[in-house]
PyMOL CGO cylinders between C-alpha atoms (Angstrom):
from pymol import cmd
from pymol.cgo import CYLINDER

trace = [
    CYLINDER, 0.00, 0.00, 0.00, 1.55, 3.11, -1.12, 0.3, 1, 1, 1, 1, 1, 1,
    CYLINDER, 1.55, 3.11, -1.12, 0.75, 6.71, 1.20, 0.3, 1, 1, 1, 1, 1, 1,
    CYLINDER, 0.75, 6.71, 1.20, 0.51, 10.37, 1.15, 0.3, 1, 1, 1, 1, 1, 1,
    CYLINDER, 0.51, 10.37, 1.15, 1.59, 12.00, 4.52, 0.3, 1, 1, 1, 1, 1, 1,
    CYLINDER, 1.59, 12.00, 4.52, 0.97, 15.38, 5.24, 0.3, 1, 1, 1, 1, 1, 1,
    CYLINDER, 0.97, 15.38, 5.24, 2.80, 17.32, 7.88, 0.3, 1, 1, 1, 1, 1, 1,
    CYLINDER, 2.80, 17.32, 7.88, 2.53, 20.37, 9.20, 0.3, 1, 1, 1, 1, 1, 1,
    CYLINDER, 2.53, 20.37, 9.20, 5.70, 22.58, 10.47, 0.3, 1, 1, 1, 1, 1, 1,
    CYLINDER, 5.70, 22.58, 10.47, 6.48, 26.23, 11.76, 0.3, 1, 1, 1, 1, 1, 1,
    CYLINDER, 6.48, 26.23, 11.76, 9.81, 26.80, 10.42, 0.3, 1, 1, 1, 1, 1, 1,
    CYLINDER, 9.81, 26.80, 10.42, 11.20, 26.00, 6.81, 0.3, 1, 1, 1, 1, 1, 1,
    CYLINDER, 11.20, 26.00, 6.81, 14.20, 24.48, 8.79, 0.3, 1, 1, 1, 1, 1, 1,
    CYLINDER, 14.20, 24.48, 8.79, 12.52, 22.02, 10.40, 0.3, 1, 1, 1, 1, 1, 1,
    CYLINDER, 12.52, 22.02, 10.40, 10.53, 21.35, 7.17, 0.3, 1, 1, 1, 1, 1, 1,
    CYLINDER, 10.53, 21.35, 7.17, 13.95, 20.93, 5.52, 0.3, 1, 1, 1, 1, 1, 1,
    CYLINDER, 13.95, 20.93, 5.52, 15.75, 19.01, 8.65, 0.3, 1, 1, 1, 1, 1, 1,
    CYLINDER, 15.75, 19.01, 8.65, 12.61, 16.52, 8.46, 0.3, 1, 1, 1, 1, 1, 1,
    CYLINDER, 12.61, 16.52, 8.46, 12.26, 16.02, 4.82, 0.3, 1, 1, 1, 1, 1, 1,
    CYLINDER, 12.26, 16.02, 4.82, 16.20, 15.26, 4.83, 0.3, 1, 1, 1, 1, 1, 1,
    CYLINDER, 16.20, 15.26, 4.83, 15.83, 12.64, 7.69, 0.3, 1, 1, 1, 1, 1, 1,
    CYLINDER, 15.83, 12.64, 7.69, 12.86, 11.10, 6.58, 0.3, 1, 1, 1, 1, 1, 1,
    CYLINDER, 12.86, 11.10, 6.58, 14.11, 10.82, 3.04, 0.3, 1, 1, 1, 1, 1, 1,
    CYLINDER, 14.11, 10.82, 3.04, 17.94, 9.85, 4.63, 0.3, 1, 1, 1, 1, 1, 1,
    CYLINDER, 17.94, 9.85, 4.63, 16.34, 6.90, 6.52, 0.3, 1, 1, 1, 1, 1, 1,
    CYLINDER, 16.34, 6.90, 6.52, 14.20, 5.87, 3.78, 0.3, 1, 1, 1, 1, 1, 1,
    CYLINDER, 14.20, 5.87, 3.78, 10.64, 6.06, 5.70, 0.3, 1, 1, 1, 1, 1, 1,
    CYLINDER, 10.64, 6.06, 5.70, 9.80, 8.30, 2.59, 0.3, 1, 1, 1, 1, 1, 1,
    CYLINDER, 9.80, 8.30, 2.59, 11.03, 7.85, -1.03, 0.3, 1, 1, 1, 1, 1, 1,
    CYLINDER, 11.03, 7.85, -1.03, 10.03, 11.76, -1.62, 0.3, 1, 1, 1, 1, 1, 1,
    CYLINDER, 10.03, 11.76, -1.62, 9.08, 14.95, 0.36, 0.3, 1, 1, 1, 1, 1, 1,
    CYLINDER, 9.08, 14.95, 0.36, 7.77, 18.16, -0.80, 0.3, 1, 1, 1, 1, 1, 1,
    CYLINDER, 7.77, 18.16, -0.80, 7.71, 21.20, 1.17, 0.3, 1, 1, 1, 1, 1, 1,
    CYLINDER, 7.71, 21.20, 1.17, 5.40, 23.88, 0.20, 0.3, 1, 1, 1, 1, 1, 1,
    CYLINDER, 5.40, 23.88, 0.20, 4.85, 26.98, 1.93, 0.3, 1, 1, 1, 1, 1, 1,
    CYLINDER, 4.85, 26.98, 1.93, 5.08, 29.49, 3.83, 0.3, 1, 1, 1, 1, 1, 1,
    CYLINDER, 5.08, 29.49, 3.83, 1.05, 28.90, 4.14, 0.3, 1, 1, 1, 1, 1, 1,
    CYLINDER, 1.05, 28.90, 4.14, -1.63, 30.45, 6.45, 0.3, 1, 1, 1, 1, 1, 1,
    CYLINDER, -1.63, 30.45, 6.45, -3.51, 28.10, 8.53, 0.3, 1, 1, 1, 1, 1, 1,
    CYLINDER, -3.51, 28.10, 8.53, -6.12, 28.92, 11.24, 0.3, 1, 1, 1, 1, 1, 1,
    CYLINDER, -6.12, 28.92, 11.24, -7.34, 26.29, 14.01, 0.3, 1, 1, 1, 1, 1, 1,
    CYLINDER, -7.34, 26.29, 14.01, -8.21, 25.36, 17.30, 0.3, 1, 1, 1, 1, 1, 1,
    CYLINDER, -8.21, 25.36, 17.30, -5.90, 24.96, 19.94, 0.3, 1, 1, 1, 1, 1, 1,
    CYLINDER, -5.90, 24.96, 19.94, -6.18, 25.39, 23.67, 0.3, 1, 1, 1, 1, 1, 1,
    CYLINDER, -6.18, 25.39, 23.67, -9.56, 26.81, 23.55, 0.3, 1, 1, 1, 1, 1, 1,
    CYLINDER, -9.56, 26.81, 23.55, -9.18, 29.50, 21.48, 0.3, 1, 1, 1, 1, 1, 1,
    CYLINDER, -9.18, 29.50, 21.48, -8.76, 30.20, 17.69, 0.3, 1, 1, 1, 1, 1, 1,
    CYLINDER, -8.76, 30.20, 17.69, -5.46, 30.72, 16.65, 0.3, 1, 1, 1, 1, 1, 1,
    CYLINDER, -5.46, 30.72, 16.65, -3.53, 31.94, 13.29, 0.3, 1, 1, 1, 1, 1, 1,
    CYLINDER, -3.53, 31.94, 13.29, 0.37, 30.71, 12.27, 0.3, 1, 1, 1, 1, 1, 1,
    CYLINDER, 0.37, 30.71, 12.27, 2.76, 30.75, 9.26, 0.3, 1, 1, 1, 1, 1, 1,
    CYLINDER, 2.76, 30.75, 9.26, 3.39, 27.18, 8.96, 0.3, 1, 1, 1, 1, 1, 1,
    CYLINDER, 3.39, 27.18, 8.96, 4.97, 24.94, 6.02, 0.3, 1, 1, 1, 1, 1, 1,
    CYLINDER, 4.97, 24.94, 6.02, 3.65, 21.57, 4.79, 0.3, 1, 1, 1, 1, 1, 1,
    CYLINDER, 3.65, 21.57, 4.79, 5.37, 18.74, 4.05, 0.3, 1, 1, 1, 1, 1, 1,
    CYLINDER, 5.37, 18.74, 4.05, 3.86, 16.32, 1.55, 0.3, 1, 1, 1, 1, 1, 1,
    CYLINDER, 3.86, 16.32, 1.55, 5.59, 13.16, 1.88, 0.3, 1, 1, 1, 1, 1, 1,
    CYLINDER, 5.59, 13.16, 1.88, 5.13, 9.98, -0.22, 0.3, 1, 1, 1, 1, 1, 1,
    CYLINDER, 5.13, 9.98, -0.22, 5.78, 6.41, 1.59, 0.3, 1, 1, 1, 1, 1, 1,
    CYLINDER, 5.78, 6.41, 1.59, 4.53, 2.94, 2.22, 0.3, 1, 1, 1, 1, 1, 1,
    CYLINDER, 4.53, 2.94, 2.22, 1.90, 1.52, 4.75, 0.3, 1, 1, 1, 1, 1, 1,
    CYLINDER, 1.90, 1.52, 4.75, 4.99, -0.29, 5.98, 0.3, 1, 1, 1, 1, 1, 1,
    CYLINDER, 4.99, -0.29, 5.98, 6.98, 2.74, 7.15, 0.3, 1, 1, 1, 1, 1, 1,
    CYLINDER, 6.98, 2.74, 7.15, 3.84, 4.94, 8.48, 0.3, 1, 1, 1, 1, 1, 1,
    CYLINDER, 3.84, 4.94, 8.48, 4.46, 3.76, 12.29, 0.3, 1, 1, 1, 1, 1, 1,
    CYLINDER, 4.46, 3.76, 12.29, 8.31, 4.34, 11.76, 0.3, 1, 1, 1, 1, 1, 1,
    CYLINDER, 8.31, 4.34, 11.76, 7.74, 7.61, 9.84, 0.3, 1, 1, 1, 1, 1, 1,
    CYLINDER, 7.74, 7.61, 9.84, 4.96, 8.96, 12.50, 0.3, 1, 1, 1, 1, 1, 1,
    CYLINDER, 4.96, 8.96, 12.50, 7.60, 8.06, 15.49, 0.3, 1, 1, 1, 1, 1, 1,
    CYLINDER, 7.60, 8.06, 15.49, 10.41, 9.49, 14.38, 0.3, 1, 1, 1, 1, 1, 1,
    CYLINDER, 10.41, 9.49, 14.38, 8.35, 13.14, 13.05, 0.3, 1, 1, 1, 1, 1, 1,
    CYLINDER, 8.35, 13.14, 13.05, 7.31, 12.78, 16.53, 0.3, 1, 1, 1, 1, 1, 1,
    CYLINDER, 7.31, 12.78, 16.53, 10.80, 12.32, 18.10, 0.3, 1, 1, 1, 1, 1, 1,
    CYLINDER, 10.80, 12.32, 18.10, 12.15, 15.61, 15.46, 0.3, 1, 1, 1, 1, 1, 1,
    CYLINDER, 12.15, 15.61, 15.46, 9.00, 17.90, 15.61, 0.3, 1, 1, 1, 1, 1, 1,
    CYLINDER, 9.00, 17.90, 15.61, 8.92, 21.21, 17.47, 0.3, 1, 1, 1, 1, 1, 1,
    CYLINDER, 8.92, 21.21, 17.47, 4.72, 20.76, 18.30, 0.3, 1, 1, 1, 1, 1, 1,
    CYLINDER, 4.72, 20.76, 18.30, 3.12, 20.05, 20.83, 0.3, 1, 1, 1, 1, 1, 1,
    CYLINDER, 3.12, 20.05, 20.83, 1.16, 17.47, 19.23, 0.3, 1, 1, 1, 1, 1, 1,
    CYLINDER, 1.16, 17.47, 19.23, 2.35, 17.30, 15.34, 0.3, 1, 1, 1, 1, 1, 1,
    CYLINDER, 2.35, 17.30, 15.34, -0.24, 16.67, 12.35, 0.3, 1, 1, 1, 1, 1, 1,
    CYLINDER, -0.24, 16.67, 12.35, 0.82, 13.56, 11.00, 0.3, 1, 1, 1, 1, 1, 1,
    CYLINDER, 0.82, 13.56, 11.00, -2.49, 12.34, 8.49, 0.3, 1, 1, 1, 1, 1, 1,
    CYLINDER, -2.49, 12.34, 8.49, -1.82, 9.85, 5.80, 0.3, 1, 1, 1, 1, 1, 1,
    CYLINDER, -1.82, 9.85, 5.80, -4.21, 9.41, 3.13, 0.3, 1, 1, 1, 1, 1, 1,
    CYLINDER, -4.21, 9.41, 3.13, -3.94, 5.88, 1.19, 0.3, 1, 1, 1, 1, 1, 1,
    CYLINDER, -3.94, 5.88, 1.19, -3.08, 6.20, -2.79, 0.3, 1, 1, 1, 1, 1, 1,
    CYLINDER, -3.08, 6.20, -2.79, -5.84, 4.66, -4.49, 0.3, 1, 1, 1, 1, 1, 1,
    CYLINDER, -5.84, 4.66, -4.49, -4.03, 4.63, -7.97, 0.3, 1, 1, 1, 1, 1, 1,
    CYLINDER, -4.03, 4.63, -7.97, -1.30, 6.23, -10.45, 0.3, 1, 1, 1, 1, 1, 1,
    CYLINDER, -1.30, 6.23, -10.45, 1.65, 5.81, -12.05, 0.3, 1, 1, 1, 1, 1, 1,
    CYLINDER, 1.65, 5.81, -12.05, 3.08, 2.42, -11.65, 0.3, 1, 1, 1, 1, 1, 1,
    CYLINDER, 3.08, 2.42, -11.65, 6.19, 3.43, -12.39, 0.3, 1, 1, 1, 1, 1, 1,
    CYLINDER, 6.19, 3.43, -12.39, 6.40, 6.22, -9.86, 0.3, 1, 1, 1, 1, 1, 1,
    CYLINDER, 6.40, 6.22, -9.86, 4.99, 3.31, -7.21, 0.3, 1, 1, 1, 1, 1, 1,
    CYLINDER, 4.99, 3.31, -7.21, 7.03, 1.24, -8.05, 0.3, 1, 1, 1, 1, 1, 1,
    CYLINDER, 7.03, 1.24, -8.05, 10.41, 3.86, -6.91, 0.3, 1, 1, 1, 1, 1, 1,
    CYLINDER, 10.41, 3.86, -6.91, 8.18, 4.46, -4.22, 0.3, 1, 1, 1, 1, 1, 1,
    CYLINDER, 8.18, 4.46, -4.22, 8.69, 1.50, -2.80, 0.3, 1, 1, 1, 1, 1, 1,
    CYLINDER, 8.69, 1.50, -2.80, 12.15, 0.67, -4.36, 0.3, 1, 1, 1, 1, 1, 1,
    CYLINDER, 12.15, 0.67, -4.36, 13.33, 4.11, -2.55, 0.3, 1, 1, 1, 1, 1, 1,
    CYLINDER, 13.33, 4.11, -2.55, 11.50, 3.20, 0.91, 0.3, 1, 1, 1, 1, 1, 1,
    CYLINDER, 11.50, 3.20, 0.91, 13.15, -0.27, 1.13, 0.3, 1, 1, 1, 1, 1, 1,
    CYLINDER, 13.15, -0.27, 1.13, 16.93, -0.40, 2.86, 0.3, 1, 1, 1, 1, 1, 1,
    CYLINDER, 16.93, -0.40, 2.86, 17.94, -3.32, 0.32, 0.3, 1, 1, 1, 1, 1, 1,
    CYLINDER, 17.94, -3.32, 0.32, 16.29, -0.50, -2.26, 0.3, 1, 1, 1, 1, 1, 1,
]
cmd.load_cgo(trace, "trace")
């Protein structure tokens, strides 16, 4: 089963010093980092407004618990946003180095 992570961050260093380790340690074959961005949402009871950056990362069921542990163990938050959405289809070729790129033998 091949994954889309998404991962929110406040700095563009710690997108950057995430992306590398995740991508280093092959728990993602690929990470995007888009931003800055605006987001608004809850936290602590009150509305509240941040420049953050989000990091789109593409991976394997079979790293998610690895991958969610160690953003855990390098994220600045409180309580990080780690979602992962399955990929339903696409390019078997791209898939394919997916997986070839998420594997240590790979």
């Amino acid at each position: 089963m091949h994954m889309v992570v998404f991962i929110t961050v406040g700095k563009s260093e710690e997108a950057e010093k995430i992306g590398r380790a995740l991508v280093k340690e092959r728990l993602a074959a690929c990470v995007n980092v888009i931003g800055p961005m605006r987001s608004v949402y809850w936290w602590k009871g009150k509305i509240e407004e941040a420049k953050e950056h989000l990091l789109i990362v593409k991976t394997t069921g079979e790293n998610l618990e690895g991958l969610t542990s160690r953003v855990k163990g390098l994220h600045s938050y409180e309580v990080p946003e780690v979602i992962a959405l399955k990929i339903e289809g696409g390019s078997d070729d791209y898939l394919r180095w997916v997986e070839e790129n998420t594997s240590l033998v790979g």
